[in-house]
GUFI-293824 format. One record per residue (C-alpha): x, y, z; residue number from 1; chain. Coordinates in steps of 0.5 Angstrom, whole numbers, padded with zeros to 4 digits, m for minus. Last residue first. Layout:
# GUFI-293824
((X, Y, Z), NUM, 'A')
...
This chain:
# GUFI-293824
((0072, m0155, m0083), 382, 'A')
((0076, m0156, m0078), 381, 'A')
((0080, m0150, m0080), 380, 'A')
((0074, m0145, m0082), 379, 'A')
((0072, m0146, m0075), 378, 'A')
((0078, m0145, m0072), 377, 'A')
((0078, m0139, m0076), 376, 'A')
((0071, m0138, m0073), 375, 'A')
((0073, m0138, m0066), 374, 'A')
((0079, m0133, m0067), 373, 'A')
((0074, m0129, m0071), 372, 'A')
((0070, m0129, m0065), 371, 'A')
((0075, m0128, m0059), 370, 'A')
((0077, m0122, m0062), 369, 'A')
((0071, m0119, m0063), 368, 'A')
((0069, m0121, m0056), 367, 'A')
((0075, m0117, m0053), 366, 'A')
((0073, m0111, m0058), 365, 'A')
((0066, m0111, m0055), 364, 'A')
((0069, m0111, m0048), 363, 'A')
((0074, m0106, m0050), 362, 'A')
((0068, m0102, m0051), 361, 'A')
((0064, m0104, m0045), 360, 'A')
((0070, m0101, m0040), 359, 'A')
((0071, m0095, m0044), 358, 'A')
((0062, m0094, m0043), 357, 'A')
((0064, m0096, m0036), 356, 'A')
((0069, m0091, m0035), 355, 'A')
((0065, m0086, m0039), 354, 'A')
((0059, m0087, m0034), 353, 'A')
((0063, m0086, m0027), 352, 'A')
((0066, m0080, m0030), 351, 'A')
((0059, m0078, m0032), 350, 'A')
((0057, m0079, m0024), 349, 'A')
((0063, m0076, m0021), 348, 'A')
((0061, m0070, m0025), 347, 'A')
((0054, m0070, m0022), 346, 'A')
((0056, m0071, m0015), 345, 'A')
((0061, m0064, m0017), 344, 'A')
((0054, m0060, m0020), 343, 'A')
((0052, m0062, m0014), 342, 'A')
((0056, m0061, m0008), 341, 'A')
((0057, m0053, m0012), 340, 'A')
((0048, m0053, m0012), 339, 'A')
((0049, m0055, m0004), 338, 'A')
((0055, m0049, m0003), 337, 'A')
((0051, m0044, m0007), 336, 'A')
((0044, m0046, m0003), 335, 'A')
((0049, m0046, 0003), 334, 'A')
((0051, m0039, 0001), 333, 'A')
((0044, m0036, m0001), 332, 'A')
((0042, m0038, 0006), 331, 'A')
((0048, m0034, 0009), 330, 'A')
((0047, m0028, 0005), 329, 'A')
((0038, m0028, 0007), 328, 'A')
((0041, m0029, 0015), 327, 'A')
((0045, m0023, 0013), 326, 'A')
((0040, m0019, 0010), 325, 'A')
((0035, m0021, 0016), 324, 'A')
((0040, m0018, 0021), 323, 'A')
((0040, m0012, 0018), 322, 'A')
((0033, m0011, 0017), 321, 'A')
((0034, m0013, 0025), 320, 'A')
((0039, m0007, 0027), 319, 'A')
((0034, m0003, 0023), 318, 'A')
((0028, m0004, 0027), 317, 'A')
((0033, m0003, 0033), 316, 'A')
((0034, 0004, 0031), 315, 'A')
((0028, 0005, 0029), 314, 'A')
((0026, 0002, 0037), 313, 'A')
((0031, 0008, 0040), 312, 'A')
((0029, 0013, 0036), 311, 'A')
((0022, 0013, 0038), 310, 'A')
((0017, 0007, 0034), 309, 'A')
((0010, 0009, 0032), 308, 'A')
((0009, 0008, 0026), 307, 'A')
((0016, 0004, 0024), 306, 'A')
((0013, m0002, 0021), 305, 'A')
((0006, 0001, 0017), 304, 'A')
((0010, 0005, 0014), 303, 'A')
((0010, 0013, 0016), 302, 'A')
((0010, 0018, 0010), 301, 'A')
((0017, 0023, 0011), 300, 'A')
((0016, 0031, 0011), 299, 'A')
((0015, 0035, 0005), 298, 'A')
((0007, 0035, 0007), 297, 'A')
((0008, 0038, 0013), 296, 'A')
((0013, 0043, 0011), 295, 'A')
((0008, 0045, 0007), 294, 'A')
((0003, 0045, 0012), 293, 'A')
((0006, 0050, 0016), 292, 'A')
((0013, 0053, 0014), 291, 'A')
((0017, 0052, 0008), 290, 'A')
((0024, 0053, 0007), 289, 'A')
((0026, 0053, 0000), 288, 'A')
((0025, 0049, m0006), 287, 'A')
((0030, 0047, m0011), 286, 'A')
((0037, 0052, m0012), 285, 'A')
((0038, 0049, m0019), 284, 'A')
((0030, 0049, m0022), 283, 'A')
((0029, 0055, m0017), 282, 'A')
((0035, 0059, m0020), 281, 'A')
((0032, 0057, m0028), 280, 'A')
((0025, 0059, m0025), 279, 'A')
((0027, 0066, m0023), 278, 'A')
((0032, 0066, m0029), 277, 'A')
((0025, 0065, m0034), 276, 'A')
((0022, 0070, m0030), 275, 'A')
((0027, 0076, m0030), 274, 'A')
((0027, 0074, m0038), 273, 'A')
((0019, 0075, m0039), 272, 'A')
((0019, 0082, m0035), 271, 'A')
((0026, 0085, m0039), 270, 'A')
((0021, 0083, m0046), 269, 'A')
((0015, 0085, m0043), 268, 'A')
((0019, 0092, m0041), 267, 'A')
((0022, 0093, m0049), 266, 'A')
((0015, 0092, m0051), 265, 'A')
((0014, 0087, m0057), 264, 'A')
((0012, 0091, m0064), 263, 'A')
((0005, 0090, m0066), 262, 'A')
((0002, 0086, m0072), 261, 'A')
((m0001, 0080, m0067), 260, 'A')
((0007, 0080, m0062), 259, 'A')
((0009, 0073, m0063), 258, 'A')
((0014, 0071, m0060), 257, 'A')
((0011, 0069, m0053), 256, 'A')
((0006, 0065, m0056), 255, 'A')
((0012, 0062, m0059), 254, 'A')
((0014, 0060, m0052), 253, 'A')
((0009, 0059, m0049), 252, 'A')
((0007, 0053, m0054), 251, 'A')
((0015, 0050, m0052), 250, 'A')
((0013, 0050, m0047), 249, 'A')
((0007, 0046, m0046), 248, 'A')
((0008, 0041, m0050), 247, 'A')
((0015, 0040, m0045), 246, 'A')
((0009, 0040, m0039), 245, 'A')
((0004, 0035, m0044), 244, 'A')
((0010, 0031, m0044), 243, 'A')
((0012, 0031, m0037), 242, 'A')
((0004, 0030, m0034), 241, 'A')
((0003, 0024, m0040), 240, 'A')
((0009, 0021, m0037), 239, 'A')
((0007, 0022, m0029), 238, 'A')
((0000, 0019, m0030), 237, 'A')
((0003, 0013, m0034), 236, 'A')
((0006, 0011, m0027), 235, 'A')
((0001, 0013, m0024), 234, 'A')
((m0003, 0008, m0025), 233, 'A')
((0003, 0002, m0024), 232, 'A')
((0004, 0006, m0018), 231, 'A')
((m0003, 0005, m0015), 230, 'A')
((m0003, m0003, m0017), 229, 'A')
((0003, m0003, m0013), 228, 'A')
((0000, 0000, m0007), 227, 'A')
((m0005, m0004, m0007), 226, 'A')
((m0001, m0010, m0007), 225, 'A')
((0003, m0007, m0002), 224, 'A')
((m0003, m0008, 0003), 223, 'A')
((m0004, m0014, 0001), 222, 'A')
((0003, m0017, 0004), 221, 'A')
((0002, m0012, 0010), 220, 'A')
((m0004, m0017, 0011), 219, 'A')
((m0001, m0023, 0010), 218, 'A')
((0004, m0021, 0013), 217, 'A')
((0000, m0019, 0020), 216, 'A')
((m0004, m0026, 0019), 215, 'A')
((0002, m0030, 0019), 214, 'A')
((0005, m0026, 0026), 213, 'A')
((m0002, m0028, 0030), 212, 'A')
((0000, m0035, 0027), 211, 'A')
((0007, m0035, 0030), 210, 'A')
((0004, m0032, 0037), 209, 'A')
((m0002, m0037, 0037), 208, 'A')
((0003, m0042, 0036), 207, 'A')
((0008, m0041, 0040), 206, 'A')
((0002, m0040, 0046), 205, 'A')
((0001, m0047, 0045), 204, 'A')
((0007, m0048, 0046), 203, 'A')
((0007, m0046, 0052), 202, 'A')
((0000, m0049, 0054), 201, 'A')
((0003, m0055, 0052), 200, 'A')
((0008, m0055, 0056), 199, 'A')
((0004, m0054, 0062), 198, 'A')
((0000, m0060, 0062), 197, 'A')
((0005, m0064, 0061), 196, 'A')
((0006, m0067, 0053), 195, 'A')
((0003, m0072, 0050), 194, 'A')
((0006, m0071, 0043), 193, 'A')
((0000, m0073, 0039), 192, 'A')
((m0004, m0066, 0040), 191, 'A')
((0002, m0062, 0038), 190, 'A')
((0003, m0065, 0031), 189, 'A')
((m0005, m0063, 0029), 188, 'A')
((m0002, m0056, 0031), 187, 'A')
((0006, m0056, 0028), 186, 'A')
((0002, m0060, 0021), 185, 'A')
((m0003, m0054, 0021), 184, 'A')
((0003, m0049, 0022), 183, 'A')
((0006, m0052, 0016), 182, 'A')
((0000, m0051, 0012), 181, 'A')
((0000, m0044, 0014), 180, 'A')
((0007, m0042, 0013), 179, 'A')
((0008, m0046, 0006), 178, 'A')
((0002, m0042, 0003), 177, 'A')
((0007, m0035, 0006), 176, 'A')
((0013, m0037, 0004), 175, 'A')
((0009, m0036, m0003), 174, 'A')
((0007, m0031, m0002), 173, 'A')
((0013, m0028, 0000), 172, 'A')
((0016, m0030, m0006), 171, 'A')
((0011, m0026, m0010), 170, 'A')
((0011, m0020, m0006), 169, 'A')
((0018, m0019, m0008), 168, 'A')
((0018, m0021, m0015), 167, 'A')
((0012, m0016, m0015), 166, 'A')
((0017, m0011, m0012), 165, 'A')
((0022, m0013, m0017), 164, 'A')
((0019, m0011, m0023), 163, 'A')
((0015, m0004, m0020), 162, 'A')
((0022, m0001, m0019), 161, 'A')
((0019, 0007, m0018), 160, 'A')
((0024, 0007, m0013), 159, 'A')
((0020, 0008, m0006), 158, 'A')
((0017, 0001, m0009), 157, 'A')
((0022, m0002, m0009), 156, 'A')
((0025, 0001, m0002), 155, 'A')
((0016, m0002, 0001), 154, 'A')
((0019, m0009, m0003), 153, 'A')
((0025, m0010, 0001), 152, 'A')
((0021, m0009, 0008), 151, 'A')
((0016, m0014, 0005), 150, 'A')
((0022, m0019, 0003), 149, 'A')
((0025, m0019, 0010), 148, 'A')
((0019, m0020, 0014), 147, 'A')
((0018, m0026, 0009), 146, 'A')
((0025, m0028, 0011), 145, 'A')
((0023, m0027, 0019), 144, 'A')
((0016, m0031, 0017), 143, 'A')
((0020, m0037, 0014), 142, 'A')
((0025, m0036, 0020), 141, 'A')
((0020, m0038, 0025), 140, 'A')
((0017, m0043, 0021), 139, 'A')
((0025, m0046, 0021), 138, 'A')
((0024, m0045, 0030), 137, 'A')
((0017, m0048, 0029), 136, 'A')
((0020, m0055, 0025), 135, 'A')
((0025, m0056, 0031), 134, 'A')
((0022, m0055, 0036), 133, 'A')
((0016, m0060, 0033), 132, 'A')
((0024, m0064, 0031), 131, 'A')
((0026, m0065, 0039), 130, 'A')
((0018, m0066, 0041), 129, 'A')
((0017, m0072, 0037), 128, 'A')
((0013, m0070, 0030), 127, 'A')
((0010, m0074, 0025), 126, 'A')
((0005, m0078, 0030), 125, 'A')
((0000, m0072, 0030), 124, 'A')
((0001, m0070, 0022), 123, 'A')
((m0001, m0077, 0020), 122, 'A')
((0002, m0079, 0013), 121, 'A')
((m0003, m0084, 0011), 120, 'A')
((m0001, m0092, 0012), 119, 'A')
((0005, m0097, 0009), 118, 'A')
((0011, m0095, 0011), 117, 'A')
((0012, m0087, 0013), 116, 'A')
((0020, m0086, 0012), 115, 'A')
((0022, m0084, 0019), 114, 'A')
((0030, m0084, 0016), 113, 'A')
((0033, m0089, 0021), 112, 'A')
((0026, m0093, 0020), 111, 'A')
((0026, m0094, 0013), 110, 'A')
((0034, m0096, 0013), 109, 'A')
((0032, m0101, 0019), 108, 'A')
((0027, m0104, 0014), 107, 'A')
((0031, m0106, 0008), 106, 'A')
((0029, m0104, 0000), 105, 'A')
((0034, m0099, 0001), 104, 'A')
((0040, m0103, 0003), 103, 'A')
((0039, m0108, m0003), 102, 'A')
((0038, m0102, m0007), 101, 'A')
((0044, m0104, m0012), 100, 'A')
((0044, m0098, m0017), 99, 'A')
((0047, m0094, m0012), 98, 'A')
((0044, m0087, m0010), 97, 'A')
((0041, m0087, m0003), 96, 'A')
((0046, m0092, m0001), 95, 'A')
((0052, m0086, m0003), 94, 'A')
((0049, m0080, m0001), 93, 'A')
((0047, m0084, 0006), 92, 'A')
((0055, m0084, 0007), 91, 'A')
((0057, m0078, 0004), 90, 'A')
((0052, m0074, 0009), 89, 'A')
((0056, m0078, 0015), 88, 'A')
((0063, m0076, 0012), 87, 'A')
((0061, m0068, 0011), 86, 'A')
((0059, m0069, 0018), 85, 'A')
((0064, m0072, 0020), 84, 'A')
((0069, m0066, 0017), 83, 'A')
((0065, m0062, 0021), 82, 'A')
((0065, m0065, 0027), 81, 'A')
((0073, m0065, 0026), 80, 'A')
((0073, m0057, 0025), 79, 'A')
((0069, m0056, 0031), 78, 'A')
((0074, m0060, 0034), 77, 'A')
((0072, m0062, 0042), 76, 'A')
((0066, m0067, 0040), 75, 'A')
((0071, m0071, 0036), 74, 'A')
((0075, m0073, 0041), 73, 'A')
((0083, m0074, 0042), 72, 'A')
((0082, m0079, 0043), 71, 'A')
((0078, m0085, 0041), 70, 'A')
((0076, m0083, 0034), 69, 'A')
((0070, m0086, 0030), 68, 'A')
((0072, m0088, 0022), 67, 'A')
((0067, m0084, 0018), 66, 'A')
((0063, m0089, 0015), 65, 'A')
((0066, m0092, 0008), 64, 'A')
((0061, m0091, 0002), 63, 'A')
((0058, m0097, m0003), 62, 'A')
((0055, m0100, 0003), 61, 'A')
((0058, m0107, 0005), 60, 'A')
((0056, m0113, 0001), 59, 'A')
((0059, m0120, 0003), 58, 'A')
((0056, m0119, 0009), 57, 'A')
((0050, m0117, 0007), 56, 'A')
((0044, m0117, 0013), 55, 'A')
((0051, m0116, 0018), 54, 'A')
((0054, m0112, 0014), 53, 'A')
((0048, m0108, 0014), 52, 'A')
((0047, m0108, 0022), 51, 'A')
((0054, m0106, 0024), 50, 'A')
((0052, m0099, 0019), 49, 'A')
((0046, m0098, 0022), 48, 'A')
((0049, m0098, 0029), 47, 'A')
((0055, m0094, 0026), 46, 'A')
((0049, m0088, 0024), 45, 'A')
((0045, m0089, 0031), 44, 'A')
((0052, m0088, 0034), 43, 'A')
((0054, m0082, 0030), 42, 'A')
((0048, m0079, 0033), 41, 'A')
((0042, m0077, 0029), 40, 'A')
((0037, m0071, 0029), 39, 'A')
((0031, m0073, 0024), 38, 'A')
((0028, m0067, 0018), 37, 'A')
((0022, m0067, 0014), 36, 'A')
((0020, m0065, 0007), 35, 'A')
((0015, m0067, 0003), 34, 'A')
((0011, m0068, m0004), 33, 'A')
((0017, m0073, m0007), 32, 'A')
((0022, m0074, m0002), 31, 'A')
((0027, m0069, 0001), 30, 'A')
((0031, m0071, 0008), 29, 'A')
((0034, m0067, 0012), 28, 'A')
((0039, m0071, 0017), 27, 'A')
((0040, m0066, 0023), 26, 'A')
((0046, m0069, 0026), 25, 'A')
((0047, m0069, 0033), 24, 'A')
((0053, m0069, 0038), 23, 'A')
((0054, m0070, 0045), 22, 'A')
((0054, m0068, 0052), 21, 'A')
((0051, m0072, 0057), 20, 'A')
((0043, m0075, 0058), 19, 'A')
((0043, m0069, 0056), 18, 'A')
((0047, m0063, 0053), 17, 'A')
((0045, m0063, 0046), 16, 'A')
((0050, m0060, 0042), 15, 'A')
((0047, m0059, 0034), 14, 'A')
((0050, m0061, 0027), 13, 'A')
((0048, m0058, 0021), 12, 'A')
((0047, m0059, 0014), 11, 'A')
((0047, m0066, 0012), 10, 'A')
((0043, m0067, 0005), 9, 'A')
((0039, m0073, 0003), 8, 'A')
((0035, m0072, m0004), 7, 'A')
((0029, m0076, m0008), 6, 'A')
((0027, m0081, m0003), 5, 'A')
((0021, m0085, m0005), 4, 'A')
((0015, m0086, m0001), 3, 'A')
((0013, m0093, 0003), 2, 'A')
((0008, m0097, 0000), 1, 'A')
């Protein structure tokens, strides 16, 4: 029994140089427990095409192929690539959601997503070597994202918001399960490529690399749980500090009062009032210069990400955060952009149904007509 397809999506598409220049598409394809992507041409999409009409030929798909340009070529247009891509996706969006699943019942449709049939999910037989690249290129922005939550967790932290630290280390634990079961499909998926000696020995080398950048996060994230513990702790510390400070205050300054039965001096009163300047002067001024140890303790805490970088490398470093944000963007505008294409699918789904629904309303008032007229005859016969 062959797994039920829940969502295709087509969100990118790739140039491929051999055997000559072309164009492919990355078919994503969702199924209850998994995910997996297969890279299409448009000719593989028109052969599925021709071979529909000719299995149903009095029953074409419910959505039009993107028509084929002859010239100017699509492969020149970055604009017309698109434009099929979105035509492509419809396609299969459009098969998949009918209520006739004549096509997806068929083999050919089965065999043009890579949808198992009949046998266990085997992860050395689930790859080829293009979409094994693929996986490990999508793992390596996994563990670039995870990265990414862990830098924003260590600012959360710096500003005593314990919230959305723990919402930061919480998604990168996450990412971080996801990461290792994929890495173990991306190893036992190796074995069963059959590749040359020395690429294998390469990519074999991507894994342990990948694997050694896995273990690191899962270190920093456990690290920052401890440091989250300690914040939580210190955070009632703090208040308990403040309000014994203010009760203390407001203590001295009775106690200051207070003379016992003898008249306060003119010089304890003229000393009280310098310290009381002092400490306002020191409270707006702040600190002053310090030397030595103190200077070393004002000094800023090292991370366990930019220990041991110079000035050239913490730039670098906070190029690449910089660049992980605008990678955290971009994804989080083709999620915008995917909930946009569905809230439109599911507008054009109640449309399709109102209609239906007036359509079968005036069916019924059809056959209500009809009836009375029938049983006038009737009424007449009689």
């Amino acid at each position: 029994m062959s797994e039920v397809i829940q969502a295709i999506f087509i969100q990118s598409s790739d140039t491929r140089s051999t055997p000559k220049p072309h164009t492919v598409y990355q078919v994503e394809v969702h199924a209850a427990v998994r995910t997996w992507v297969v890279w299409k041409r448009y000719s593989e999409f028109e052969k599925l095409h021709n071979q529909f009409l000719k299995i149903f030929p009095s029953h074409p798909p419910p959505v039009n192929l993107p028509s084929k340009r002859i010239f100017p070529s699509t492969f020149s247009s970055p604009d017309k690539v698109e434009e099929r891509r979105r035509g492509l996706e419809a396609y299969l969006r459009g098969i998949l959601s009918s209520r006739d699943d004549r096509w997806r019942q068929t083999d050919i449709w089965k065999e043009f997503l890579a949808i198992p049939v009949g046998r266990s999910l085997d992860a050395s037989t689930m790859y080829t070597s293009e979409t094994w690249l693929d996986e490990y290129n999508d793992m390596n922005n996994m563990a670039r994202e995870v990265r990414s939550l862990i830098n924003r967790r260590s600012t959360h932290i710096a500003r005593n918001e314990i919230s959305a630290s723990h919402n930061c280390t919480v998604q990168a634990k996450k990412l971080l399960l996801t990461l290792s079961s994929r890495l173990s499909n991306l190893d036992a998926g190796l074995g069963g490529l059959h590749l040359a000696d020395g690429e294998t020995r390469r990519r074999q080398d991507m894994l342990n690399t990948l694997r050694d950048e896995k273990d690191a996060l899962l270190k920093l994230v456990n690290s920052g749980r401890q440091e989250q513990e300690l914040l939580k702790q210190q955070s009632p510390r703090r208040a308990n500090s403040v309000s014994e400070k203010s009760m203390t205050n407001g203590g001295g300054g009775n106690s200051a009062a207070q003379d016992f039965g003898f008249p306060a001096s003119s010089n304890g009163t003229q000393q009280q009032q310098q310290q009381r300047g002092s400490a306002r002067r020191n409270n707006t001024i702040g600190p002053g210069r310090a030397f030595g140890a103190a200077a070393a303790n004002q000094l800023a805490k090292e991370t366990e990400e930019t220990r041991g970088l110079d000035n050239e490398g913490l730039v670098q470093y906070q190029q690449q955060v910089m660049k992980d944000q605008d990678l955290q963007v971009e994804q989080f505008s083709a999620l915008l952009a995917r909930q946009r294409q569905l809230g439109l699918a599911i507008g054009d789904e109640l449309e399709t149904q109102n209609q239906i629904l007036d359509e079968l309303d005036a069916d019924v008032d059809r056959t209500g007509l009809k009836l009375k007229f029938a049983n006038k005859k009737l009424a007449t016969i009689k």
